[in-house]
DSSP file (Angstrom, degrees, kcal/mol; ACC not computed):
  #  RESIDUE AA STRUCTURE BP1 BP2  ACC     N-H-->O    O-->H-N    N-H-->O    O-->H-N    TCO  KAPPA ALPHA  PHI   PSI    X-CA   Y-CA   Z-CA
    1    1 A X     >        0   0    0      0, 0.0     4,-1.1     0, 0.0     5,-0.2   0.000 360.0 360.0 360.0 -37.1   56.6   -6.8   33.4
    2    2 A X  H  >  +     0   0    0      2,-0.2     4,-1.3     1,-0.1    86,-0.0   0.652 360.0  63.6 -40.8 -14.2   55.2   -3.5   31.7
    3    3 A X  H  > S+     0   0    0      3,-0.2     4,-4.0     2,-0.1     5,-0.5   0.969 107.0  37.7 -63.3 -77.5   55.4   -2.0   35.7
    4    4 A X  H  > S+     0   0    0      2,-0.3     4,-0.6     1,-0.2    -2,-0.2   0.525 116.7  49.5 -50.6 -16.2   58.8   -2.2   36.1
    5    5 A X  H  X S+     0   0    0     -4,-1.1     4,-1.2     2,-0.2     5,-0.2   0.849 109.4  55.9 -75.9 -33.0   59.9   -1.1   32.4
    6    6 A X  H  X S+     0   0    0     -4,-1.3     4,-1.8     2,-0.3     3,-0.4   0.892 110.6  43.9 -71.0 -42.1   57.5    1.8   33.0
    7    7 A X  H  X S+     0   0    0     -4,-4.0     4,-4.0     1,-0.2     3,-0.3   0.964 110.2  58.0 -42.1 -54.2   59.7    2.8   36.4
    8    8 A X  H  < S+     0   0    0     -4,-0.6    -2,-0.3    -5,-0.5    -1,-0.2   0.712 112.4  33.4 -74.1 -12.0   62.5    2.3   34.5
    9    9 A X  H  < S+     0   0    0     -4,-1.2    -1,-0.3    -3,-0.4    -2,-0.2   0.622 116.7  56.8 -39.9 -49.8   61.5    5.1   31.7
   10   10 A X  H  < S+     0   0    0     -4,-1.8    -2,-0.2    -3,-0.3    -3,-0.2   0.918  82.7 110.3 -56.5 -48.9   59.8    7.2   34.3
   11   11 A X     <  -     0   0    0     -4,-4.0     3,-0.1    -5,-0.2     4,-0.0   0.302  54.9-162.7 -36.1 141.4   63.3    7.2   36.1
   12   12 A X  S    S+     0   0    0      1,-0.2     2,-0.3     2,-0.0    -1,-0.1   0.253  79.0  58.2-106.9  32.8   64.9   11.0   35.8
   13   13 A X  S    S-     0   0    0      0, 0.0    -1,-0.2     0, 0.0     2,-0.2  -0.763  92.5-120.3-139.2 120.1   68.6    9.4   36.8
   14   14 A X        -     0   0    0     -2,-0.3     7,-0.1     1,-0.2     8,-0.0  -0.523  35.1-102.6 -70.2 142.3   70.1    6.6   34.5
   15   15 A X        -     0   0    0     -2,-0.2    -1,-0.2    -7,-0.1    81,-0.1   0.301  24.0-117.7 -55.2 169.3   70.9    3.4   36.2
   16   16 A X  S    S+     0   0    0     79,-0.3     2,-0.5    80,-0.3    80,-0.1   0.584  86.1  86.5 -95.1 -19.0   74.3    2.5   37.1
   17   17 A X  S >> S-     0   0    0     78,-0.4     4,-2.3     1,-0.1     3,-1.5  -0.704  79.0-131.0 -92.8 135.9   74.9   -0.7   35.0
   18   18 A X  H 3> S+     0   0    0     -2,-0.5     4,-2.2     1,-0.2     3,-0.2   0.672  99.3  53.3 -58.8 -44.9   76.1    0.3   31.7
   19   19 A X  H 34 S+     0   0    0      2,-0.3    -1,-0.2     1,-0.2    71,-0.1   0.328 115.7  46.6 -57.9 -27.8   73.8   -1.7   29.1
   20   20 A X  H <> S+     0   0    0     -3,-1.5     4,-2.2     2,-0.1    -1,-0.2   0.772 112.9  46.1-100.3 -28.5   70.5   -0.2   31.1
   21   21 A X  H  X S+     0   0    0     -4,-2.3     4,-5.4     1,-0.2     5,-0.3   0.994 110.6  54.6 -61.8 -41.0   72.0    3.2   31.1
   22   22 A X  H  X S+     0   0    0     -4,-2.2     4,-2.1     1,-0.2     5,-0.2   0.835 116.6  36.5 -34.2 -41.9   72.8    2.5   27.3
   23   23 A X  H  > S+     0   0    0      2,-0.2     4,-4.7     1,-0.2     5,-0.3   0.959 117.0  53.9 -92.0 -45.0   68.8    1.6   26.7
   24   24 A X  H  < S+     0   0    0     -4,-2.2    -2,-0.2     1,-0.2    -1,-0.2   0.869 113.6  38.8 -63.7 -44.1   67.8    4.4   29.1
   25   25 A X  H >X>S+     0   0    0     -4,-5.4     3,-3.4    -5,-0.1     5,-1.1   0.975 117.1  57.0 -53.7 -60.2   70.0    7.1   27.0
   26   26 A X  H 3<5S+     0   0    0     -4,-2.1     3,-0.4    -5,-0.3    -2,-0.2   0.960 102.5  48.2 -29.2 -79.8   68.6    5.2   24.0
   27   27 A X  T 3<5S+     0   0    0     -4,-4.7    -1,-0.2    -5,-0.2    -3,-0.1   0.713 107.5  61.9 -38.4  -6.7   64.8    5.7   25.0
   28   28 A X  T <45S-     0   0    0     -3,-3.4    -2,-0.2    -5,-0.3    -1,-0.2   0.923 120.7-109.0-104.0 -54.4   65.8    9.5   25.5
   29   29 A X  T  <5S+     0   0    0     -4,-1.0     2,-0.9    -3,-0.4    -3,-0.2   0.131  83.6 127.0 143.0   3.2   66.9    9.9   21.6
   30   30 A X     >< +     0   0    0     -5,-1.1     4,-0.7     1,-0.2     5,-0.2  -0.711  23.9 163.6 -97.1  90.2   70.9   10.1   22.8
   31   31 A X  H >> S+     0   0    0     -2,-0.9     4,-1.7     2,-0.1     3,-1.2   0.960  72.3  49.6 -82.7 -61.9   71.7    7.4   20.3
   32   32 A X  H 3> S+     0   0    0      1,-0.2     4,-0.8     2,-0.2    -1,-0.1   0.765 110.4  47.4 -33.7 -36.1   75.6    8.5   20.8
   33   33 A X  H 34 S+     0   0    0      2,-0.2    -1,-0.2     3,-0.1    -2,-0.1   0.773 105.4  59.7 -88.6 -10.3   75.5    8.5   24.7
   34   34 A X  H XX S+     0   0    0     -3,-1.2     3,-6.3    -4,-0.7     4,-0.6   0.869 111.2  46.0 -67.2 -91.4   73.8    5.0   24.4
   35   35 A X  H >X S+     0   0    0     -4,-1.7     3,-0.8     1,-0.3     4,-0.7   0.790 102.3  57.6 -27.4 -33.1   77.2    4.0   22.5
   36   36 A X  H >< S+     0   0    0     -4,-0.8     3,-0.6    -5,-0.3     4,-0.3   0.819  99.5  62.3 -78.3 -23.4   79.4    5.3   24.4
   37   37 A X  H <4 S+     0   0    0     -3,-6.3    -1,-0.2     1,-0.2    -2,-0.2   0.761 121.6  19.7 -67.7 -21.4   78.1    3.2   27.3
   38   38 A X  H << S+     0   0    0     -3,-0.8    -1,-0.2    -4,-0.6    -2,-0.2   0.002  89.5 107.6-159.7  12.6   78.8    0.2   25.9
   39   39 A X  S << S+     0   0    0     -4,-0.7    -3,-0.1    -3,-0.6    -2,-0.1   0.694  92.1  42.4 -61.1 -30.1   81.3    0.9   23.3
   40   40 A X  S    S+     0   0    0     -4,-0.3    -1,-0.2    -5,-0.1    -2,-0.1   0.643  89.8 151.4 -98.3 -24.8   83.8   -0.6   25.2
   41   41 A X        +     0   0    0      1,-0.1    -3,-0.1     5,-0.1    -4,-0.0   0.588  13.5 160.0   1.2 111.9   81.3   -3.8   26.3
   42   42 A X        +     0   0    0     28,-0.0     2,-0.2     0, 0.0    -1,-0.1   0.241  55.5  85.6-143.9  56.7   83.0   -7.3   27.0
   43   43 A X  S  > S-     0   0    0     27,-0.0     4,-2.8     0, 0.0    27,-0.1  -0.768  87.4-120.4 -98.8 158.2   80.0   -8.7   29.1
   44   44 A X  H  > S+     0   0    0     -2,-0.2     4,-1.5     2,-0.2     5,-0.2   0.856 116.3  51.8 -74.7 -15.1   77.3  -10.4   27.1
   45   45 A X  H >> S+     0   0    0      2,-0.3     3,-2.0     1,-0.2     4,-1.4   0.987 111.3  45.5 -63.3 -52.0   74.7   -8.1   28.3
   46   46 A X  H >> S+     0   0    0      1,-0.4     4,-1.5     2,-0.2     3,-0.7   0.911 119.9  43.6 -51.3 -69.9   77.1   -4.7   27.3
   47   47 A X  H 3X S+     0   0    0     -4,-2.8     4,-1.1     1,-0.3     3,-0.4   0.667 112.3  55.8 -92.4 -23.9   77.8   -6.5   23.5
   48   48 A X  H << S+     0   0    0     -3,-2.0     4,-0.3    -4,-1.5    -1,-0.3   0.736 109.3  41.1 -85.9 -22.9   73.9   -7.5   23.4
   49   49 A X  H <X S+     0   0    0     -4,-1.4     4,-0.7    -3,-0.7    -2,-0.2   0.653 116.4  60.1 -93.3   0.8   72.5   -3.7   23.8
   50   50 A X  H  X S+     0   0    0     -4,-1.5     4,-2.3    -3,-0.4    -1,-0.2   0.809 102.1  51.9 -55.7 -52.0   75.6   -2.9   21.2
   51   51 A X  H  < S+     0   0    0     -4,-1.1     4,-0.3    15,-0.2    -2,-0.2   0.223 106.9  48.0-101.0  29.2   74.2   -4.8   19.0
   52   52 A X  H  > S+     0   0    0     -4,-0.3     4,-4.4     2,-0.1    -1,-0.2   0.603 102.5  62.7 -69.7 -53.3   71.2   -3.4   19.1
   53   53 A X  H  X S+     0   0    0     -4,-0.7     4,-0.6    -5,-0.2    -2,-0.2   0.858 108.1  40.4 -29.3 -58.7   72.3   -0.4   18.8
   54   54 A X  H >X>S+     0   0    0     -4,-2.3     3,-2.8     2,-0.2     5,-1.9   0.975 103.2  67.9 -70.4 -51.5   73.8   -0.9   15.6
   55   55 A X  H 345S+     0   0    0      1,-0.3    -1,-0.2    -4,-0.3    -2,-0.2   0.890 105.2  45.5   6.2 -75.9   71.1   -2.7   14.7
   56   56 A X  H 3<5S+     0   0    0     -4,-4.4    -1,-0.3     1,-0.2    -2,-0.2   0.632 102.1  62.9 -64.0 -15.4   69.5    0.6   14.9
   57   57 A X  H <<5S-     0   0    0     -3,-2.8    -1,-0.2    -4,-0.6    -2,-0.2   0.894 114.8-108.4 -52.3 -65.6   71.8    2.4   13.2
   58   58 A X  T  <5S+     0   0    0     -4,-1.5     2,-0.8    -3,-0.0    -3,-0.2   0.140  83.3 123.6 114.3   4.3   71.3    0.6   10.2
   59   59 A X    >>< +     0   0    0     -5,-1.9     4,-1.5     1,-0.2     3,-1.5  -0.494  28.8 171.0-109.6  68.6   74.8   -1.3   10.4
   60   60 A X  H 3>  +     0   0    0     -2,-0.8     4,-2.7     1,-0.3     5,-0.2   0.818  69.4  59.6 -48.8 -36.1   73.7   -4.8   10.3
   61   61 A X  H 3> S+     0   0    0      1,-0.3     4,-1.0     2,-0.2    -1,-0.3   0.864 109.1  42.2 -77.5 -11.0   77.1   -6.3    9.9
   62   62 A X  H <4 S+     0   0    0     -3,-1.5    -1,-0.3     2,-0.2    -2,-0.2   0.682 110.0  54.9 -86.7 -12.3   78.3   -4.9   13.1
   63   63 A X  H >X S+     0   0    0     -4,-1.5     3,-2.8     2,-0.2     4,-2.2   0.956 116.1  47.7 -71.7 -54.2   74.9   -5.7   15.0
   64   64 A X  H 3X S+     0   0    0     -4,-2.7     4,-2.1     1,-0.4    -2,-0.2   0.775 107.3  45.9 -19.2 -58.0   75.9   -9.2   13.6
   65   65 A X  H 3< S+     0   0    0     -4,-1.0    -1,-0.4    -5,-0.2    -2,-0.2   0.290 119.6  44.6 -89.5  18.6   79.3   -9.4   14.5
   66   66 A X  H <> S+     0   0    0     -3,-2.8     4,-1.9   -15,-0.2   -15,-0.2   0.432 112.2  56.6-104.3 -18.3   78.0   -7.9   18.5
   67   67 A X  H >X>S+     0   0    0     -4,-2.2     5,-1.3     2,-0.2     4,-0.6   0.969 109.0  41.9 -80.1 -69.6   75.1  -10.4   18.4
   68   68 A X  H ><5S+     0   0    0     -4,-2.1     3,-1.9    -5,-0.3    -1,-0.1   0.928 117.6  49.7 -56.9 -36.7   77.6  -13.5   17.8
   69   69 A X  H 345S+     0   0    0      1,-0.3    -1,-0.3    -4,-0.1    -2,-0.2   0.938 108.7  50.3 -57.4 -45.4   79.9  -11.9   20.5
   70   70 A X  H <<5S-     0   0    0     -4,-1.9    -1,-0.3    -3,-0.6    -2,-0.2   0.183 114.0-119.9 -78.5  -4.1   77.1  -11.5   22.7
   71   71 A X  T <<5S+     0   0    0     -3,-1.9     2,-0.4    -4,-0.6    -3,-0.2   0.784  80.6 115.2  58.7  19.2   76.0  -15.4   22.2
   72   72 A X      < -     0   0    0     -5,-1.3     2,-0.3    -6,-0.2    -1,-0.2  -0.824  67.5-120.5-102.9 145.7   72.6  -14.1   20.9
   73   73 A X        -     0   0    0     -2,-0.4    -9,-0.0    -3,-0.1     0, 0.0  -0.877  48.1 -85.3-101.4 160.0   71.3  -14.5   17.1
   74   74 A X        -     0   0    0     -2,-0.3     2,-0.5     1,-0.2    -1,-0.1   0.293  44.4-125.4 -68.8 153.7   70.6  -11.8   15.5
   75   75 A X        -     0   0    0      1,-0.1    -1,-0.2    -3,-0.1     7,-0.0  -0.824  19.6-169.4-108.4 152.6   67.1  -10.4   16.2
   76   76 A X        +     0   0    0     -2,-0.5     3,-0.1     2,-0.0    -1,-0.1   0.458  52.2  98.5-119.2  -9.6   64.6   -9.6   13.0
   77   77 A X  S    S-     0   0    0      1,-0.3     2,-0.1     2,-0.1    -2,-0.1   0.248  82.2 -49.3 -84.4-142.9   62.1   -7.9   14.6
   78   78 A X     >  -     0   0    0      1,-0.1     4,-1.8     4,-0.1    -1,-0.3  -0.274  47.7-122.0 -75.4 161.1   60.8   -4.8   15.3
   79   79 A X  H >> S+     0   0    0      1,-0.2     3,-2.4     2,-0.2     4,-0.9   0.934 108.8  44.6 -51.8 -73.6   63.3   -2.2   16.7
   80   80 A X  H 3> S+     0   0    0      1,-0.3     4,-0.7     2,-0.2    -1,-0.2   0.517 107.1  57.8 -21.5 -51.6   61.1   -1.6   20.0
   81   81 A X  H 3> S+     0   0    0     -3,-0.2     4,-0.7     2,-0.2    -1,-0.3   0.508 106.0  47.1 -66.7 -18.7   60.4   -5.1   20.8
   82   82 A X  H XX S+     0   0    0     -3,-2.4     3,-2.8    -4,-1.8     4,-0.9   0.856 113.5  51.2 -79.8 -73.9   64.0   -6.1   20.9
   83   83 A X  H 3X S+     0   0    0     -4,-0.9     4,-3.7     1,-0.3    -2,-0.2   0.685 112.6  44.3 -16.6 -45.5   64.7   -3.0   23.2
   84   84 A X  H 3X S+     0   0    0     -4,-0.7     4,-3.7     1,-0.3    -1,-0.3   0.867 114.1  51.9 -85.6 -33.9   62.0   -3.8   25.5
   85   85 A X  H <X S+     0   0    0     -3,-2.8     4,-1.5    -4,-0.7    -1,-0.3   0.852 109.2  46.3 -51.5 -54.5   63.2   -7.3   25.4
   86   86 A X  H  X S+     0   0    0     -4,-0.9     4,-1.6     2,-0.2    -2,-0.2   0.906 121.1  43.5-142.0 -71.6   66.8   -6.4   26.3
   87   87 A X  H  X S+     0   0    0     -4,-3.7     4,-3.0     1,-0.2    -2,-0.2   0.816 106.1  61.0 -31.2 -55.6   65.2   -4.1   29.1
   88   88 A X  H  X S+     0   0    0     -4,-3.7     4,-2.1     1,-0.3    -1,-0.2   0.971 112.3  34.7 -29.8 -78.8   62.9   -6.7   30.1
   89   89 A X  H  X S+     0   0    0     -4,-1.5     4,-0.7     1,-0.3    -1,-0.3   0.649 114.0  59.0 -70.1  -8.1   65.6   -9.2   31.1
   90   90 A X  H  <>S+     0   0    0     -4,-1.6     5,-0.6     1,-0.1     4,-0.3   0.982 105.1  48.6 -48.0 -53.4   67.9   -6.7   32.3
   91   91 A X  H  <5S+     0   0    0     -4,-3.0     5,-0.2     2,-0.2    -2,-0.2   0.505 106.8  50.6 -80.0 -10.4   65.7   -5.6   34.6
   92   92 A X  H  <5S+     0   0    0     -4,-2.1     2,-1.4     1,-0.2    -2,-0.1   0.809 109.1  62.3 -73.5 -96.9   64.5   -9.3   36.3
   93   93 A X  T  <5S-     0   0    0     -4,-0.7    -2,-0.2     1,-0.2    -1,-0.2   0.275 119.6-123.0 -63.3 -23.6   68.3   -9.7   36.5
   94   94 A X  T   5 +     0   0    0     -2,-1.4    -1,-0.2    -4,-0.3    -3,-0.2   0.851  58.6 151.0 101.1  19.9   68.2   -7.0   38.7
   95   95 A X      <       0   0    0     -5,-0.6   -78,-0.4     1,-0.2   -79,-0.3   0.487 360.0 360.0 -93.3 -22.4   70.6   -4.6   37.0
   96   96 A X              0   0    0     -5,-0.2   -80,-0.3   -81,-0.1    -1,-0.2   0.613 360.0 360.0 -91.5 360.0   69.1   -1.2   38.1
Protein backbone atom coordinates (compact mmCIF):
# COMPACT_ATOMS: atom_id res chain seq x y z
CA UNK A 1 0.00 0.00 0.00
CA UNK A 2 3.09 2.51 0.54
CA UNK A 3 2.75 3.12 -3.65
CA UNK A 4 -0.47 4.53 -3.63
CA UNK A 5 -0.04 6.65 -0.24
CA UNK A 6 3.19 7.86 -1.83
CA UNK A 7 0.91 9.18 -5.18
CA UNK A 8 -1.33 10.43 -2.85
CA UNK A 9 1.42 12.82 -1.02
CA UNK A 10 3.22 13.42 -4.31
CA UNK A 11 -0.18 14.75 -5.67
CA UNK A 12 0.11 18.76 -6.22
CA UNK A 13 -4.00 19.08 -6.35
CA UNK A 14 -6.06 17.83 -3.25
CA UNK A 15 -8.50 15.13 -3.90
CA UNK A 16 -12.06 15.80 -4.16
CA UNK A 17 -13.54 13.74 -1.21
CA UNK A 18 -13.40 15.81 1.74
CA UNK A 19 -11.70 13.39 4.57
CA UNK A 20 -8.67 12.77 1.89
CA UNK A 21 -8.43 16.44 1.16
CA UNK A 22 -8.56 16.84 5.11
CA UNK A 23 -5.37 14.29 5.47
CA UNK A 24 -3.87 15.75 2.30
CA UNK A 25 -4.09 19.56 3.77
CA UNK A 26 -3.05 17.82 7.04
CA UNK A 27 0.31 16.21 5.55
CA UNK A 28 0.95 19.86 4.18
CA UNK A 29 1.07 21.46 7.87
CA UNK A 30 -2.59 23.30 7.16
CA UNK A 31 -3.96 21.81 10.31
CA UNK A 32 -6.94 24.55 10.01
CA UNK A 33 -7.78 23.80 6.27
CA UNK A 34 -7.75 20.05 7.27
CA UNK A 35 -10.67 21.20 9.75
CA UNK A 36 -12.47 22.99 7.77
CA UNK A 37 -12.88 19.99 5.42
CA UNK A 38 -14.50 18.06 7.69
CA UNK A 39 -15.80 20.32 10.22
CA UNK A 40 -19.14 19.90 9.08
CA UNK A 41 -18.56 15.77 8.62
CA UNK A 42 -21.73 13.46 9.02
CA UNK A 43 -20.23 10.41 7.13
CA UNK A 44 -18.13 8.03 9.21
CA UNK A 45 -15.18 8.58 7.10
CA UNK A 46 -15.46 12.80 7.45
CA UNK A 47 -16.10 12.29 11.63
CA UNK A 48 -13.13 9.56 11.62
CA UNK A 49 -10.31 12.08 9.99
CA UNK A 50 -12.08 14.77 12.60
CA UNK A 51 -11.26 12.83 15.11
CA UNK A 52 -8.02 12.53 14.37
CA UNK A 53 -7.57 15.75 13.91
CA UNK A 54 -8.39 16.62 17.32
CA UNK A 55 -6.65 13.88 18.33
CA UNK A 56 -3.84 15.92 17.05
CA UNK A 57 -4.70 18.94 18.50
CA UNK A 58 -4.36 17.72 21.78
CA UNK A 59 -8.33 17.74 22.45
CA UNK A 60 -8.86 14.14 23.40
CA UNK A 61 -12.39 14.62 24.49
CA UNK A 62 -13.47 15.81 21.24
CA UNK A 63 -11.40 13.11 19.26
CA UNK A 64 -13.45 10.85 21.58
CA UNK A 65 -16.63 12.16 21.18
CA UNK A 66 -15.79 12.14 16.80
CA UNK A 67 -14.32 8.55 17.31
CA UNK A 68 -17.75 7.26 18.90
CA UNK A 69 -19.61 9.22 16.19
CA UNK A 70 -17.50 7.74 13.62
CA UNK A 71 -18.20 4.01 15.06
CA UNK A 72 -14.38 3.74 15.63
CA UNK A 73 -12.53 3.41 19.23
CA UNK A 74 -10.42 5.77 19.96
CA UNK A 75 -6.85 5.11 18.51
CA UNK A 76 -3.68 5.16 21.10
CA UNK A 77 -1.10 5.13 18.87
CA UNK A 78 1.25 7.13 17.22
CA UNK A 79 -0.05 10.24 15.48
CA UNK A 80 1.37 9.10 11.87
CA UNK A 81 0.27 5.58 12.00
CA UNK A 82 -3.33 6.44 12.48
CA UNK A 83 -3.05 9.04 9.55
CA UNK A 84 -1.56 6.60 7.27
CA UNK A 85 -4.14 4.17 8.46
CA UNK A 86 -7.12 6.57 7.79
CA UNK A 87 -5.32 7.21 4.27
CA UNK A 88 -4.61 3.73 3.75
CA UNK A 89 -8.33 2.69 3.76
CA UNK A 90 -9.55 5.71 2.17
CA UNK A 91 -7.63 5.17 -0.53
CA UNK A 92 -8.58 1.10 -1.29
CA UNK A 93 -12.15 2.54 -1.02
CA UNK A 94 -11.31 4.49 -3.80
CA UNK A 95 -11.90 7.97 -2.55
CA UNK A 96 -9.37 9.94 -4.66
Amino acid sequence: MTQPLDSFLASTSPPGDPALRALWLDARGDWDGAHKCVDDASDPDGMWVHAYLHRKEGDRWNARYWYARAGRPPHEGILAQEWREIAAFLIEKGLT
